[in-house]
Structures are given as C-alpha cells and as structure tokens.
ZAMIRO-587592 format. One record per atom (N, C-alpha, C): residue number from 1; atom name; x, y, z. Coordinates in steps of 0.1 Angstrom, whole numbers, always signed. Layout:
% residues N
ATOM|NUM|CA|X|Y|Z
...
% end
This chain:
% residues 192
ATOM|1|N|-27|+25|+36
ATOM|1|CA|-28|+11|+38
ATOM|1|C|-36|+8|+51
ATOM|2|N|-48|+1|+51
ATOM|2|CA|-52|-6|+61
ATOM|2|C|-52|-26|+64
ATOM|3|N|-55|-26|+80
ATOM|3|CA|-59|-37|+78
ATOM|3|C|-69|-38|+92
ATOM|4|N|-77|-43|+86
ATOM|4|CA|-93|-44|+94
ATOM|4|C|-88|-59|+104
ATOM|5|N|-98|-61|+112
ATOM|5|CA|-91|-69|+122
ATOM|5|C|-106|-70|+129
ATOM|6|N|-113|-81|+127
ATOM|6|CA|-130|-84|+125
ATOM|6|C|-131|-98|+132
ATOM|7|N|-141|-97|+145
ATOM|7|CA|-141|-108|+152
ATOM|7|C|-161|-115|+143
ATOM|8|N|-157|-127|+143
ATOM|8|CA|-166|-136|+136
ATOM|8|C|-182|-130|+143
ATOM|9|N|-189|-137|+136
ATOM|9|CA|-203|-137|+139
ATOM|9|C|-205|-143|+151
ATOM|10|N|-217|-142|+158
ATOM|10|CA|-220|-151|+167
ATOM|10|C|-226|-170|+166
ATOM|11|N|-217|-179|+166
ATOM|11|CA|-224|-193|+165
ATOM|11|C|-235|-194|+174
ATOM|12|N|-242|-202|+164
ATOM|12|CA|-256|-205|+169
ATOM|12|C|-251|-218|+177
ATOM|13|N|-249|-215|+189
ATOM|13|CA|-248|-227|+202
ATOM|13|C|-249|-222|+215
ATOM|14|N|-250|-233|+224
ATOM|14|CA|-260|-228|+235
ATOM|14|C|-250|-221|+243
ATOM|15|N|-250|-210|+248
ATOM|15|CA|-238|-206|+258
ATOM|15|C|-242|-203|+272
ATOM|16|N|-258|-202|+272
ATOM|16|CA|-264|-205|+285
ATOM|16|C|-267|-213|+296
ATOM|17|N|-269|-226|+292
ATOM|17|CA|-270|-242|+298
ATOM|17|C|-259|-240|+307
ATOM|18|N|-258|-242|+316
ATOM|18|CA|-239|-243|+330
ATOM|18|C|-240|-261|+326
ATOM|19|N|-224|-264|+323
ATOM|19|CA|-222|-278|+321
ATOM|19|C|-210|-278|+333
ATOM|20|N|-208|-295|+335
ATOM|20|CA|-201|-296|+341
ATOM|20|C|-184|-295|+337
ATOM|21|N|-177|-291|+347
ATOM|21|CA|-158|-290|+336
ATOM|21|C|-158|-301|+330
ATOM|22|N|-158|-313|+333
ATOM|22|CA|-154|-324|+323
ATOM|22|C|-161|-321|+311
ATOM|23|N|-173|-317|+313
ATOM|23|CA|-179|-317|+296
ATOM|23|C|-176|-307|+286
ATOM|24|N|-163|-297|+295
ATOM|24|CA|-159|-281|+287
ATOM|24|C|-156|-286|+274
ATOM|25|N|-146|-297|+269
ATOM|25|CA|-140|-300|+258
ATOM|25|C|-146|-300|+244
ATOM|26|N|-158|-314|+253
ATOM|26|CA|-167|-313|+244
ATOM|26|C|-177|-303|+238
ATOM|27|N|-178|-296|+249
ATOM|27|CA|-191|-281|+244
ATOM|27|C|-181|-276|+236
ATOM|28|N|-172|-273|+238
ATOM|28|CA|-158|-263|+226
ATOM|28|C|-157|-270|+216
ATOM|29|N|-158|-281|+214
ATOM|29|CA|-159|-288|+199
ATOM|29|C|-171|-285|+194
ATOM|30|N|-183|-287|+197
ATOM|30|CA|-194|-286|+197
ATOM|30|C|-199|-265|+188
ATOM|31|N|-191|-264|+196
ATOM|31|CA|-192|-247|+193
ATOM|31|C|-181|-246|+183
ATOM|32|N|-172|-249|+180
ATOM|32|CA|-164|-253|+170
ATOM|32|C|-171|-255|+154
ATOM|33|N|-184|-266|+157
ATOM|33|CA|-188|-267|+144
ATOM|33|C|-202|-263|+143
ATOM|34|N|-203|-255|+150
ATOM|34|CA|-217|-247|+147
ATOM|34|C|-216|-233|+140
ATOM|35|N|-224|-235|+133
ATOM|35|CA|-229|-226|+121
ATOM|35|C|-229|-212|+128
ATOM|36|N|-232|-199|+120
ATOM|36|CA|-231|-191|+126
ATOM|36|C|-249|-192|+130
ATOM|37|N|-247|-175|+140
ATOM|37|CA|-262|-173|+145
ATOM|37|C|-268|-160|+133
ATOM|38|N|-276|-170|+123
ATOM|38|CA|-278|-157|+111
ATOM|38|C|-286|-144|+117
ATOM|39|N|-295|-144|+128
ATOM|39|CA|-303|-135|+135
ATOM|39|C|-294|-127|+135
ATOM|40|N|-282|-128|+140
ATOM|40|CA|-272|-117|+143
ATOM|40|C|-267|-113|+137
ATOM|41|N|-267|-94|+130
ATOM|41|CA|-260|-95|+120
ATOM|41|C|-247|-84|+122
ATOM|42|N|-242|-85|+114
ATOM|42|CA|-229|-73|+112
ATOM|42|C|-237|-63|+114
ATOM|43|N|-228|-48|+118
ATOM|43|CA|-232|-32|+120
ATOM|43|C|-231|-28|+106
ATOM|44|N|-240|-15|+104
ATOM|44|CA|-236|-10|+88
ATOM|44|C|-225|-6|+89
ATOM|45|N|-218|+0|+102
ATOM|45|CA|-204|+6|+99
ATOM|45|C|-192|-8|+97
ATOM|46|N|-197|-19|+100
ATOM|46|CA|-187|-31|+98
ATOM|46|C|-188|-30|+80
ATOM|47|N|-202|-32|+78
ATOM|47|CA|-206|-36|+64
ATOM|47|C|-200|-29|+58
ATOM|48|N|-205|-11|+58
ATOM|48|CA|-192|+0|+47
ATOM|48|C|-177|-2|+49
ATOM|49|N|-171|-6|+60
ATOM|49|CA|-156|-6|+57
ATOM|49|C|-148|-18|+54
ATOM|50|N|-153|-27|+50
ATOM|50|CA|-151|-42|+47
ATOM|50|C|-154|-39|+34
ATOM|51|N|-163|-32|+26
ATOM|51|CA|-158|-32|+12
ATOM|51|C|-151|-27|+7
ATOM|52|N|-143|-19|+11
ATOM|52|CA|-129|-15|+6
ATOM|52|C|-117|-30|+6
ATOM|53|N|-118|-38|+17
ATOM|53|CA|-108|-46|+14
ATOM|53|C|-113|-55|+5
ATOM|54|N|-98|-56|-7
ATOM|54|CA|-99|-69|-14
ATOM|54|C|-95|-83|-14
ATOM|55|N|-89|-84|-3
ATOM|55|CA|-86|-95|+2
ATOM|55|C|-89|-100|+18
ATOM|56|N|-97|-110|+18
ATOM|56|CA|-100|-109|+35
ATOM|56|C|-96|-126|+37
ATOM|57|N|-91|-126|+48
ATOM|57|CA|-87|-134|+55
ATOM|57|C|-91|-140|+63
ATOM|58|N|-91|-155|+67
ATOM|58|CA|-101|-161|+77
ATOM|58|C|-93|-173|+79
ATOM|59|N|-98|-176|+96
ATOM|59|CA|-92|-188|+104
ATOM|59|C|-102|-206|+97
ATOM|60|N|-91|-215|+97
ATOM|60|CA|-100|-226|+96
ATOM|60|C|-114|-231|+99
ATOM|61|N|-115|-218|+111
ATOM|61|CA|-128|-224|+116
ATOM|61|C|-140|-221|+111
ATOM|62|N|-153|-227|+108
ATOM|62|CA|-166|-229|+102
ATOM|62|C|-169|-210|+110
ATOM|63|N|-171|-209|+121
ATOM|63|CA|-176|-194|+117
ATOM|63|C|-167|-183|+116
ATOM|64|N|-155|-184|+116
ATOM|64|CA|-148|-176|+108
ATOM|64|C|-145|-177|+93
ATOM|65|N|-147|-185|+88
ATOM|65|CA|-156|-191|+72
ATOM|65|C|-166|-184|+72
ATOM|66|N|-172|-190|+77
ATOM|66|CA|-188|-182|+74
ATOM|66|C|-186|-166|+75
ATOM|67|N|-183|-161|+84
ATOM|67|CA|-184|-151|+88
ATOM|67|C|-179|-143|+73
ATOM|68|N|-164|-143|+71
ATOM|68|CA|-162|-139|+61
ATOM|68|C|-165|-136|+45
ATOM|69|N|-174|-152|+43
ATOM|69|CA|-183|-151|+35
ATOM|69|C|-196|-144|+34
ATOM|70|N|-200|-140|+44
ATOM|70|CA|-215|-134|+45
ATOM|70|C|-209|-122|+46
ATOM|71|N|-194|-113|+49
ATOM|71|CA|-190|-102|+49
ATOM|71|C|-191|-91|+37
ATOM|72|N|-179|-103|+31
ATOM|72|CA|-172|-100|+16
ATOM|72|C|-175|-111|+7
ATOM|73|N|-187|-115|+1
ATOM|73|CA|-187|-127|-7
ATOM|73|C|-179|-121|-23
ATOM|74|N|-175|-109|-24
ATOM|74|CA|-170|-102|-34
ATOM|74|C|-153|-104|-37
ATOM|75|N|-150|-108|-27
ATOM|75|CA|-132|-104|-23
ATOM|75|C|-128|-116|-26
ATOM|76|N|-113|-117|-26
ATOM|76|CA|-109|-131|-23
ATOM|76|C|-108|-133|-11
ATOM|77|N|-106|-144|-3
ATOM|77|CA|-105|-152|+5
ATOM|77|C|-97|-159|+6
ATOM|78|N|-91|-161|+19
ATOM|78|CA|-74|-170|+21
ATOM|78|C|-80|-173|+40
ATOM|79|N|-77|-185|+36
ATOM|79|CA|-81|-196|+52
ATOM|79|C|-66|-197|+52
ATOM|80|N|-63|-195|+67
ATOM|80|CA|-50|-195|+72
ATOM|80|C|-50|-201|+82
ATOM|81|N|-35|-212|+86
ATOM|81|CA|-43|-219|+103
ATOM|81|C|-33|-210|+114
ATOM|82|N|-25|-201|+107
ATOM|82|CA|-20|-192|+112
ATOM|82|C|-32|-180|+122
ATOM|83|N|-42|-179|+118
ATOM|83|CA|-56|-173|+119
ATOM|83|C|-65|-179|+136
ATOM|84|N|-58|-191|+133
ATOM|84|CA|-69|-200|+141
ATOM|84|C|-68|-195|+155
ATOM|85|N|-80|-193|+163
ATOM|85|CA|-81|-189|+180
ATOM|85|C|-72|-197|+186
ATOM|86|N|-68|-189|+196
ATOM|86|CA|-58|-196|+204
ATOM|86|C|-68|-204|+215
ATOM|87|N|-66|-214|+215
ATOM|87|CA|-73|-229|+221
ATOM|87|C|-71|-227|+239
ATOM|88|N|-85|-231|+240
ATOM|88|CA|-86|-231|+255
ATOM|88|C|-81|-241|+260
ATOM|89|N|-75|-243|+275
ATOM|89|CA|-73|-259|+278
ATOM|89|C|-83|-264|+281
ATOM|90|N|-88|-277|+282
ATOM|90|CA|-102|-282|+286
ATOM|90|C|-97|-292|+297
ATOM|91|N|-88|-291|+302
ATOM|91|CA|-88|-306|+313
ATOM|91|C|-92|-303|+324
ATOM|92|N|-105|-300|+325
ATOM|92|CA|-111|-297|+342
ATOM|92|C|-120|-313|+342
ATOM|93|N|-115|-314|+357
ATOM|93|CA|-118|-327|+358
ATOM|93|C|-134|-327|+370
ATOM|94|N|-139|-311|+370
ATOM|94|CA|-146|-311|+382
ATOM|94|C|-162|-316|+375
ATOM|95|N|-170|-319|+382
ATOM|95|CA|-182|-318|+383
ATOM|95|C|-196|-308|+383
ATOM|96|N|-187|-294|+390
ATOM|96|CA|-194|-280|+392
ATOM|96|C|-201|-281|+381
ATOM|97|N|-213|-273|+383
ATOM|97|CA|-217|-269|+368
ATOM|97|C|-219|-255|+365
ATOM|98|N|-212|-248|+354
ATOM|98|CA|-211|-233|+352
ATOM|98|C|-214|-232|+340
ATOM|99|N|-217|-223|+337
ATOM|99|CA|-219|-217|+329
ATOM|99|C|-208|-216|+315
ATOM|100|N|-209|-222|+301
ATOM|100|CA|-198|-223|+296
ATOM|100|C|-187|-210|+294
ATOM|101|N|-190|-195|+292
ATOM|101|CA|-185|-187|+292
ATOM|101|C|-174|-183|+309
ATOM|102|N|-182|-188|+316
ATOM|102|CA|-174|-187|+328
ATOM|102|C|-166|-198|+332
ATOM|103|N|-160|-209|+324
ATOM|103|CA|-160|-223|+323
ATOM|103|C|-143|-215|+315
ATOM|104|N|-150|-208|+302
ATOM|104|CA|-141|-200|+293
ATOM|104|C|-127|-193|+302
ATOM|105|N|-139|-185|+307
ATOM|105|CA|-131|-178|+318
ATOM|105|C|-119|-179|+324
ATOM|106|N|-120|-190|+333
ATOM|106|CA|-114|-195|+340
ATOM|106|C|-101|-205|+334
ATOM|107|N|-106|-207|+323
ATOM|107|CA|-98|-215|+310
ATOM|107|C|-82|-207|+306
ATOM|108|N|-89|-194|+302
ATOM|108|CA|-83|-187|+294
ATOM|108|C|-72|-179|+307
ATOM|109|N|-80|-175|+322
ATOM|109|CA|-67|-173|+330
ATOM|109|C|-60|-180|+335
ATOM|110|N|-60|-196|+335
ATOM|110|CA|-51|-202|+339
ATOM|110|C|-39|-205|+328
ATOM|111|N|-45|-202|+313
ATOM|111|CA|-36|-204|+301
ATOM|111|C|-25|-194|+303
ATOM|112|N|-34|-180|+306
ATOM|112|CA|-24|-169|+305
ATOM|112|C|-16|-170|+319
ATOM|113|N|-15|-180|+329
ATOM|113|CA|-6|-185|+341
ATOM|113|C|+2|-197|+337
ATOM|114|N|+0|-204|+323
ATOM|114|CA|+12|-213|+321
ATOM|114|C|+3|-229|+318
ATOM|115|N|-9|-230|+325
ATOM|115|CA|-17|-241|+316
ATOM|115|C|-20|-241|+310
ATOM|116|N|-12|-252|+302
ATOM|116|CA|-17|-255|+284
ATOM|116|C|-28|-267|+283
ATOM|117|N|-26|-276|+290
ATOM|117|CA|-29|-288|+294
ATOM|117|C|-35|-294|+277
ATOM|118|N|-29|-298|+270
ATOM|118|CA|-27|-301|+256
ATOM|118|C|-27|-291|+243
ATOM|119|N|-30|-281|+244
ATOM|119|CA|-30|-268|+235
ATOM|119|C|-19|-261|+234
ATOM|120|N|-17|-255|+226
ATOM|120|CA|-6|-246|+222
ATOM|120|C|-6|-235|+234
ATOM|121|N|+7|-234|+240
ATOM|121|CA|+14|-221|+251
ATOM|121|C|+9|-209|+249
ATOM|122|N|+7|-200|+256
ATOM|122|CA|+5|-184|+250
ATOM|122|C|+18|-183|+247
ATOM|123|N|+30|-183|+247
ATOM|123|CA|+44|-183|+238
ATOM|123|C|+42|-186|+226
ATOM|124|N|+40|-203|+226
ATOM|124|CA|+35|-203|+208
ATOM|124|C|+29|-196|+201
ATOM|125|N|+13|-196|+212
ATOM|125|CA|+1|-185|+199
ATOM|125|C|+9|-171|+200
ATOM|126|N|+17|-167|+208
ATOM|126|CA|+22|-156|+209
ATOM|126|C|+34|-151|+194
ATOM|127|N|+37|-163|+191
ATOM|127|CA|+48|-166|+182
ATOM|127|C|+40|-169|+169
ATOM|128|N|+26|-173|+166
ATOM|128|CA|+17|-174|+156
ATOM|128|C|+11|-162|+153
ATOM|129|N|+9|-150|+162
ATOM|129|CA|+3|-141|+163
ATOM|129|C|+11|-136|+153
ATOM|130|N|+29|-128|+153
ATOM|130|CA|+36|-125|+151
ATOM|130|C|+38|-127|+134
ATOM|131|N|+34|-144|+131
ATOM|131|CA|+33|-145|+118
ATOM|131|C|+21|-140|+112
ATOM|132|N|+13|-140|+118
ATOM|132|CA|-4|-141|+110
ATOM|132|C|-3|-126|+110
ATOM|133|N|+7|-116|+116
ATOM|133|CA|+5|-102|+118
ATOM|133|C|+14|-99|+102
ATOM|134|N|+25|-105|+98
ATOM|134|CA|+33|-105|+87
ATOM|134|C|+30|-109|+79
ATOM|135|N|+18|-120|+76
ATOM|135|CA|+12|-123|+64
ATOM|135|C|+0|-110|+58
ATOM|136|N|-3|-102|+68
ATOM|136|CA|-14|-93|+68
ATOM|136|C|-3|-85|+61
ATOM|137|N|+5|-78|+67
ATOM|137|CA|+13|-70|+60
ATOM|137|C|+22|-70|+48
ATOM|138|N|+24|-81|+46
ATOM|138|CA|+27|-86|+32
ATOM|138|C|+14|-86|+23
ATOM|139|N|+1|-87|+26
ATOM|139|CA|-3|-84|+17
ATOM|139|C|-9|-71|+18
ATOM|140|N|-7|-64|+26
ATOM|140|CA|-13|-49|+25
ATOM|140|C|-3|-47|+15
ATOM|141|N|+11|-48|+14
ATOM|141|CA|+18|-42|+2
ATOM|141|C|+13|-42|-10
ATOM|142|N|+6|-52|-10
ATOM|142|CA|-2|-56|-24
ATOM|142|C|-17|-46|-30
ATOM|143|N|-21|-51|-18
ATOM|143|CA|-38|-47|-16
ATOM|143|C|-37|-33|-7
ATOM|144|N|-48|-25|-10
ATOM|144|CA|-45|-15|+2
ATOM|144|C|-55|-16|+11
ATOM|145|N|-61|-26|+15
ATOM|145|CA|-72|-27|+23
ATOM|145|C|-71|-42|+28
ATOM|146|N|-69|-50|+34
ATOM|146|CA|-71|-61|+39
ATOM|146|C|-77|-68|+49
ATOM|147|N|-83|-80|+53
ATOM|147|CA|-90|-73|+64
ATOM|147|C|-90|-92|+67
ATOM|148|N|-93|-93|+82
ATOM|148|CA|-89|-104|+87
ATOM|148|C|-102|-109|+95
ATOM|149|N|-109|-116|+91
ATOM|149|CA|-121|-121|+101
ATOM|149|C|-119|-134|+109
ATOM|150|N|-117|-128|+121
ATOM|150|CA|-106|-143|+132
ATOM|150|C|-115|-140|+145
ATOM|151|N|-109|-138|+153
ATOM|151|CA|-111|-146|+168
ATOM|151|C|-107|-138|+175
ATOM|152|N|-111|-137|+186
ATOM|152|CA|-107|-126|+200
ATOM|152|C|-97|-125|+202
ATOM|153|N|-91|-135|+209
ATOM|153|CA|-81|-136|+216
ATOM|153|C|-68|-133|+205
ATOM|154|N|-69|-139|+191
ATOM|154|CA|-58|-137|+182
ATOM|154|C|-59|-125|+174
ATOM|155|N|-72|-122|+175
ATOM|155|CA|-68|-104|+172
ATOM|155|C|-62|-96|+178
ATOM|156|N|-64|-97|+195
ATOM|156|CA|-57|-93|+204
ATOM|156|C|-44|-91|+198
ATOM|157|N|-38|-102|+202
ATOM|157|CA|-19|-108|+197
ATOM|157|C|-19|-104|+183
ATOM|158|N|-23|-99|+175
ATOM|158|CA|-23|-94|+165
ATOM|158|C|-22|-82|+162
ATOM|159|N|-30|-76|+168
ATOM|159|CA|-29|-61|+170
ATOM|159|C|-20|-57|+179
ATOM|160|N|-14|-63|+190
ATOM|160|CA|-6|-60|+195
ATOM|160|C|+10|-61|+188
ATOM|161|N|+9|-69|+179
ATOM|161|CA|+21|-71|+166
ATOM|161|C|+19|-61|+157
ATOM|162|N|+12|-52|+153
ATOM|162|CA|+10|-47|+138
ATOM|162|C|+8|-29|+151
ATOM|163|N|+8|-32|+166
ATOM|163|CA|+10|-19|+168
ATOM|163|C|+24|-12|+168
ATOM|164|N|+32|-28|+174
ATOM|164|CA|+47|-25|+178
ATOM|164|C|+56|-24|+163
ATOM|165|N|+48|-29|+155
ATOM|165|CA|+54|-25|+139
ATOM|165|C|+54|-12|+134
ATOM|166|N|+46|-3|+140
ATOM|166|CA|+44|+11|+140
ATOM|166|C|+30|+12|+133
ATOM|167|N|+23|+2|+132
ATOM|167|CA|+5|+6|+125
ATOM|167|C|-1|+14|+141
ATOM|168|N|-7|+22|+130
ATOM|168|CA|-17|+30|+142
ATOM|168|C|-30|+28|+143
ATOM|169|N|-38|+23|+154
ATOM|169|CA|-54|+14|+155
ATOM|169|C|-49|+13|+170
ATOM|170|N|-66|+9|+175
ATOM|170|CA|-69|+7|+188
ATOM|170|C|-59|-4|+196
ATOM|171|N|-52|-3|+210
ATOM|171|CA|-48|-16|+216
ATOM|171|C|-54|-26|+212
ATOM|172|N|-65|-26|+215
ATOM|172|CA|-73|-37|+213
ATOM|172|C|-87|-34|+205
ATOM|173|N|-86|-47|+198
ATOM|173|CA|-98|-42|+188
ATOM|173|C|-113|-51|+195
ATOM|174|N|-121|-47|+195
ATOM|174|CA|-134|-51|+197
ATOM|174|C|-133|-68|+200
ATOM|175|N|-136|-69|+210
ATOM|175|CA|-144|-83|+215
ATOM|175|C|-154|-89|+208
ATOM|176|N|-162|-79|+207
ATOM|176|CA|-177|-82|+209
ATOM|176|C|-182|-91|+191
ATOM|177|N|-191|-97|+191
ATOM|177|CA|-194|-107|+177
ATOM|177|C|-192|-94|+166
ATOM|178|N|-187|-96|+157
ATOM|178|CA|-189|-83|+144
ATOM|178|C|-182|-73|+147
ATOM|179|N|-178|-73|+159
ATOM|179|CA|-169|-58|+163
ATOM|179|C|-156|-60|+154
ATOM|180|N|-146|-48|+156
ATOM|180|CA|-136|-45|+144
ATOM|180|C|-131|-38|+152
ATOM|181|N|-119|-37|+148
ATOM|181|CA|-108|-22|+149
ATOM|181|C|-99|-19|+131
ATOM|182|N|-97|-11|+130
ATOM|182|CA|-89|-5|+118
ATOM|182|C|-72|-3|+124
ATOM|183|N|-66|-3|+113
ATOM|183|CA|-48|-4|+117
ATOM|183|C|-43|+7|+101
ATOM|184|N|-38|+14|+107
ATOM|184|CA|-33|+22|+93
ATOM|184|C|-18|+26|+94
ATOM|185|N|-13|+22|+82
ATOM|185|CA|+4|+30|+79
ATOM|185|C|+1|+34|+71
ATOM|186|N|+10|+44|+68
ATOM|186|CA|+15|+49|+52
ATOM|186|C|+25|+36|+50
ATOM|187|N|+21|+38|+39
ATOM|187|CA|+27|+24|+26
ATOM|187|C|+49|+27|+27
ATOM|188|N|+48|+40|+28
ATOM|188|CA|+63|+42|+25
ATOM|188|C|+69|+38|+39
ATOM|189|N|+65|+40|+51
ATOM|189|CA|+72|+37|+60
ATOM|189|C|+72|+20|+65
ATOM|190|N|+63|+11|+53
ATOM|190|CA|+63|-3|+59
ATOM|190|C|+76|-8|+59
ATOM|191|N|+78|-17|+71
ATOM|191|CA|+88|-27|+70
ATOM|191|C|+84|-39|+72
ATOM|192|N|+84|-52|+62
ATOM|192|CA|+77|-60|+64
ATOM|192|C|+90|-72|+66
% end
C-alpha cells in the first residue's frame, strides 16, 4: 500500500513584485485563483509513480485541481476541503514593501507562534491534518496506490500523521512545485 503525497504545480502569479503588508491578503487571493504555470512541468519520476495510483485526491483549490488533472487525467478524483492549505494570516497593517514569499514568511512564523488573525489555528489545521491523513488511509484499504495532490504546509501535517500511524516515507515530503514523497505499509498491519 502506498500513498503519494504531491505538492501542486507552480501558479502562474507574480511572486517577484515586493508589495506592501496591507496588500498581502489580496495577492493570496489573487494567487489563490490563478491557473497553473503550464511552462512548468512535473519530473518523469513524478509522472511514472502517479500512474500506479487510482485514486488521487485534491484540495478545493484551482491549482491543486489543475494540478491533479494534468497528473492523472485517468484516475478518479475526490476534492476534499479537508485537503485545503493551511491559510496564512494576512492582517499586516504595514506599508514596507517585500517581497510576497517573504511577506509568506513571516506570515507562516508568526502562525506557528499563535497568530491566526482570522484563519484557522495550527491546532485546527493540526486537527484537519489528522483527518485528511485517515481519509487517505481509508482509501488505501481499497486502492493500493493513492495519491494526494495538496499544498506544503498540509502535506507536512500529513505526513507527519501517516508517519506516527506507522507508514514509512520521508519526515517531510518535498516543498518544492511537483515535488513528492512516497508513504508505504503493508496492508496487514493497517489500523485505520
């Protein structure tokens, strides 16, 4: 039994321009509905091991959609909002102008310090992880290949759930657009 664990394509949006914090919200929405960046494509080693799963799974979001679809347009498909990236806070009220990834940055360490400032807690997504990790395993029972095309940060919390379950794969699976990690049990020892 595996389950693949596949960060989206890269969206075609600007991530270079430095905006000011107030405008973070908006560039996150903005990057939210942009399409993927088709230049960029999956690795052949993504491409060969994505055909074995027959069921792939994907977050609400348009390039985790897309992504999935230009993966496995063969498989079935299940949008889950269980799936969905865990949400940066955007309430910077500064004027600075940075760079949106460093904007990110700074987003994502104060989240994991306890600011949510309207988004869901890392407790919560910590507690969403946990499910989106048991829906994967429920259906590896089924399928023997599964495979999840989501988001960084909730692959993270994900893999960190399907390691302490006893699957064996990387701490952490790949960051990077199209990157992956693999998770394998034997079927007899699951507890789901």
């Amino acid at each position: 039994m595996k389950i693949i664990l596949v960060r989206h394509g890269r969206p075609a949006w600007d991530f270079r321009t430095p905006i000011c914090g107030r405008d973070f919200g908006e560039w996150r929405r903005g990057e939210d509905e942009a399409p993927l960046d088709l230049s960029a494509r999956p690795s052949p080693a993504l491409e060969q091991v994505i055909r074995a799963a027959t069921c792939v799974f994907a977050s609400p979001l348009r390039r985790s959609r897309e992504s999935a679809a230009l993966l496995a347009p063969g498989a079935s498909h299940v949008v889950a909002t269980e799936f969905r990236e865990a949400d940066l806070p955007c309430g910077f009220r500064f004027g600075l102008r940075l760079r949106p990834e460093l904007w990110g940055l700074l987003a994502r360490s104060a989240w994991f310090c306890g600011w949510s400032a309207g988004v869901d807690s890392f407790r919560t997504v910590r507690a969403r992880a946990a499910t989106a990790a048991r829906l994967l395993q429920e259906r590896g029972v089924h399928d023997d290949v599964v495979a999840l095309v989501g988001h960084g940060m909730m692959n993270i919390l994900i893999a960190r759930e399907l390691r302490a379950a006893g699957w064996r794969g990387p701490r952490m699976p790949s960051r990077r657009h199209w990157g992956f990690g693999i998770y394998e049990r034997n079927p007899i020892s699951l507890n789901v």
